[in-house]
C-alpha positions in Angstrom: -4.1 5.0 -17.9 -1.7 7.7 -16.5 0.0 10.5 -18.5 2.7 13.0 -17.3 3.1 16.4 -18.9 2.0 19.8 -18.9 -1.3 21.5 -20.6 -1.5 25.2 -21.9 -5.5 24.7 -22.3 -8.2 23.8 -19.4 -8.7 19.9 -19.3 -11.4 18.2 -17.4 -10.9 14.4 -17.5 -14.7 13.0 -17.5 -15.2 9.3 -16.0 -15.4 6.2 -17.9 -16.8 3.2 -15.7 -14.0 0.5 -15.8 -11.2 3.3 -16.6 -8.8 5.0 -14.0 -7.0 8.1 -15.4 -5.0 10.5 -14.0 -2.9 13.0 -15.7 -0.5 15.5 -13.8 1.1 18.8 -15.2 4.1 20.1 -14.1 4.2 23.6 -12.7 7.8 24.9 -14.9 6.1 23.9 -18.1 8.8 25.7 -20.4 7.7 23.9 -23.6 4.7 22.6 -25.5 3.2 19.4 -23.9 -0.3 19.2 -24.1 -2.8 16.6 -22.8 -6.8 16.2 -23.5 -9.2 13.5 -23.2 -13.1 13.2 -24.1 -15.3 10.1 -23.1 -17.9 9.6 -25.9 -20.1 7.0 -25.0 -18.0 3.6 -23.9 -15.1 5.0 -25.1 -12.2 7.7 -23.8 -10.0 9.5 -27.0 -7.2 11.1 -25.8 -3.9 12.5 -27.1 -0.6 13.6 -25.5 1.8 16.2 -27.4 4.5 17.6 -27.1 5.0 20.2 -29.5 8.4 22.1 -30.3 9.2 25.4 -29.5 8.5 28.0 -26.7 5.6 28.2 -24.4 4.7 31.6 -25.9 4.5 30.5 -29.2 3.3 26.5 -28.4 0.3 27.6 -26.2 -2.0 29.4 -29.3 -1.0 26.0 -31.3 -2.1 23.7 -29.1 -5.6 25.8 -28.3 -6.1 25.7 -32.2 -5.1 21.8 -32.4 -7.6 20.9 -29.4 -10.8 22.6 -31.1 -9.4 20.5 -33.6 -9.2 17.3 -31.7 -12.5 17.6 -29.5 -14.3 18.2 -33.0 -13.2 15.5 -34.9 -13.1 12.8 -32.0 -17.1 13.8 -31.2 -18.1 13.3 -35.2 -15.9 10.4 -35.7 -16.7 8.1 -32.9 -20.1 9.0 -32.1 -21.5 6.3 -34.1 -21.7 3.2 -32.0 -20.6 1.5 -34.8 -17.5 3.6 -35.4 -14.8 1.8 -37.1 -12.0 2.7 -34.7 -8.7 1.9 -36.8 -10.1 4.5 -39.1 -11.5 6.9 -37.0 -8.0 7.5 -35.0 -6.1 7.6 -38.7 -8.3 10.4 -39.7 -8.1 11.9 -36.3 -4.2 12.2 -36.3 -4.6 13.4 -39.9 -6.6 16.6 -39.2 -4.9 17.3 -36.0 -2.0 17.2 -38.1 -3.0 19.6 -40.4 -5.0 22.1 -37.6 -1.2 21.8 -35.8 0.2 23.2 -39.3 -2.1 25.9 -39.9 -1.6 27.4 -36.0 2.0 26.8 -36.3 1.9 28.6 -39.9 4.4 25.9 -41.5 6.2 22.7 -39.7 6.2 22.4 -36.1 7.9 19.1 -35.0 5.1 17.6 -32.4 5.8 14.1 -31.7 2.3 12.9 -30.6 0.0 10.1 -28.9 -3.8 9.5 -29.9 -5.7 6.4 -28.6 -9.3 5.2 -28.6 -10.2 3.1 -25.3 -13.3 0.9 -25.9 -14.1 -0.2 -22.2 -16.8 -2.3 -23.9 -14.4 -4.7 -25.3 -10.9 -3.8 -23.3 -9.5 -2.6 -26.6 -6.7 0.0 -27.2 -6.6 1.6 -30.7 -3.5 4.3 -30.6 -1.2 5.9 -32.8 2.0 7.1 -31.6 3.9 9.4 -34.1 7.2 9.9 -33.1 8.7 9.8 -29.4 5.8 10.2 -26.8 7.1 7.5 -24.2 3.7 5.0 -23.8 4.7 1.9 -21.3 2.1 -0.7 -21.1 2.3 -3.1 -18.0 0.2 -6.6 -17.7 0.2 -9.2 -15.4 3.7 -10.0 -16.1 5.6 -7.3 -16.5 6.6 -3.8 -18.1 7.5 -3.2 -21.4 7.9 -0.1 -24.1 5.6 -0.1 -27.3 7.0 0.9 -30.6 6.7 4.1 -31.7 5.6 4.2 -35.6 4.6 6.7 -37.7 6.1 10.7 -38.1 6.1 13.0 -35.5 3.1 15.5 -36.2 3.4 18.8 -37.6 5.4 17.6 -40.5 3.8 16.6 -43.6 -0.1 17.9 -44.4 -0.8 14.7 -46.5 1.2 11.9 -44.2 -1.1 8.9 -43.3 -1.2 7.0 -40.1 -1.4 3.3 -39.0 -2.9 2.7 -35.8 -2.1 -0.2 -33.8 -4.7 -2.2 -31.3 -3.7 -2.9 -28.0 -6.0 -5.6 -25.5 -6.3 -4.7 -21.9 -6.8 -7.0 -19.2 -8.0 -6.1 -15.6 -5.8 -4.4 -14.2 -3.4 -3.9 -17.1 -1.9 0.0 -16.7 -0.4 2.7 -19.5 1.7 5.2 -18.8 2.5 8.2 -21.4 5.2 10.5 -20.6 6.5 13.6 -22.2 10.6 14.0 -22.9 10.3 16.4 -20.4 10.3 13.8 -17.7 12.7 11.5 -19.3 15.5 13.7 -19.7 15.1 15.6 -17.0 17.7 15.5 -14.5 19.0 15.4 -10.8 22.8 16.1 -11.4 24.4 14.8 -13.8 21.3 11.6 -13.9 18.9 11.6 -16.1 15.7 10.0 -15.1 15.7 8.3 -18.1 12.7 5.6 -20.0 14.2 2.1 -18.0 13.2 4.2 -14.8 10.0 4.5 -15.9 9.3 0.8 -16.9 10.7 0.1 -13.5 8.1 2.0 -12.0 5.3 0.7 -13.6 6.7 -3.0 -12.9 6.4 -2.5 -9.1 2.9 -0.5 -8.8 1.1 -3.2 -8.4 -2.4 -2.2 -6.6 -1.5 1.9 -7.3 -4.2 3.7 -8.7 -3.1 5.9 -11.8 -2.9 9.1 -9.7 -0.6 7.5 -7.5 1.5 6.4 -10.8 1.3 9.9 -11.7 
């Protein structure tokens, strides 16, 4: 699993055996991309953001929306017997709503939130609105659909996660708009650059991805 943004709020990525995961910030953060990541027992919640507006005003919204985020992931998939579908819906949900009452009123935040069981190999995500998530097998690279509305919207919208099966090997990549459309001249990096790149890192670790 790799992920490419920026983070206003101290992350430290904990281990999960079977998992690699890197994620790298870029130093002119200018915006509101935000990464975090918990492993509770066999599984590692995470969510990338990327919330509108400047960094003076995005940074105290995404501190409120982690609290959010770490308390809710550790009640709702402590169980071992957590029901994983449901636990990400209600997840997005509340972070929803914790992104609402920091931003006082709408704050467009296109976000990803995934559930990894390493148990099983199993991928249960939700990707409202235009995070970038490329997901690479044995045979090559593709884009997964993006459902669902942005966060920081609607208080009472619902989500519908999707389930994802990894096999060794198998690699994600989320990336922010930032790294899309950012530019050298008059190129933009772009999304088919991306897929690119994850179809040729064959043996690279998710660091190197990164």
């Amino acid at each position: 699993l790799g992920v490419t943004g920026t983070t206003p709020c101290p992350v430290n990525l904990t281990r999960l055996k079977g998992l690699d995961i890197s994620a790298r910030y870029h130093s002119d953060r200018c915006g509101g991309d935000f990464f975090d990541g918990l492993t509770i027992g066999f599984r590692l919640v995470f969510l990338l953001t990327d919330i509108a507006g400047p960094r003076s005003e995005t940074h105290a919204i995404a501190a409120q929306a982690q609290v959010a985020f770490r308390q809710r992931a550790q009640e709702l998939f402590h169980p071992a017997d957590a029901n994983e579908s449901a636990a990400i819906a209600t997840l997005a949900h509340d972070v929803n709503r914790s992104l609402m009452e920091a931003a006082n009123g709408v704050r467009f935040a296109p976000t990803f939130l995934g559930c990894f069981n390493a148990n099983l190999g199993i991928l249960t995500y939700c990707n409202a609105g235009r995070v970038l998530a490329v997901f690479r097998d044995a045979t090559s690279a593709c884009v997964l659909e993006r459902g669902g509305v942005p966060l920081g919207l609607f208080t009472h919208v619902t989500y519908e996660p999707a389930v994802l099966a990894f096999e060794s090997l198998d690699k994600l990549l989320l990336v922010t708009k930032g790294v899309t459309e950012s530019r050298r001249g008059a190129a933009e990096f772009g999304v088919k650059r991306i897929e690119r790149l994850l179809e040729h890192s064959n043996g690279d670790s998710a660091s190197q991805i990164c």
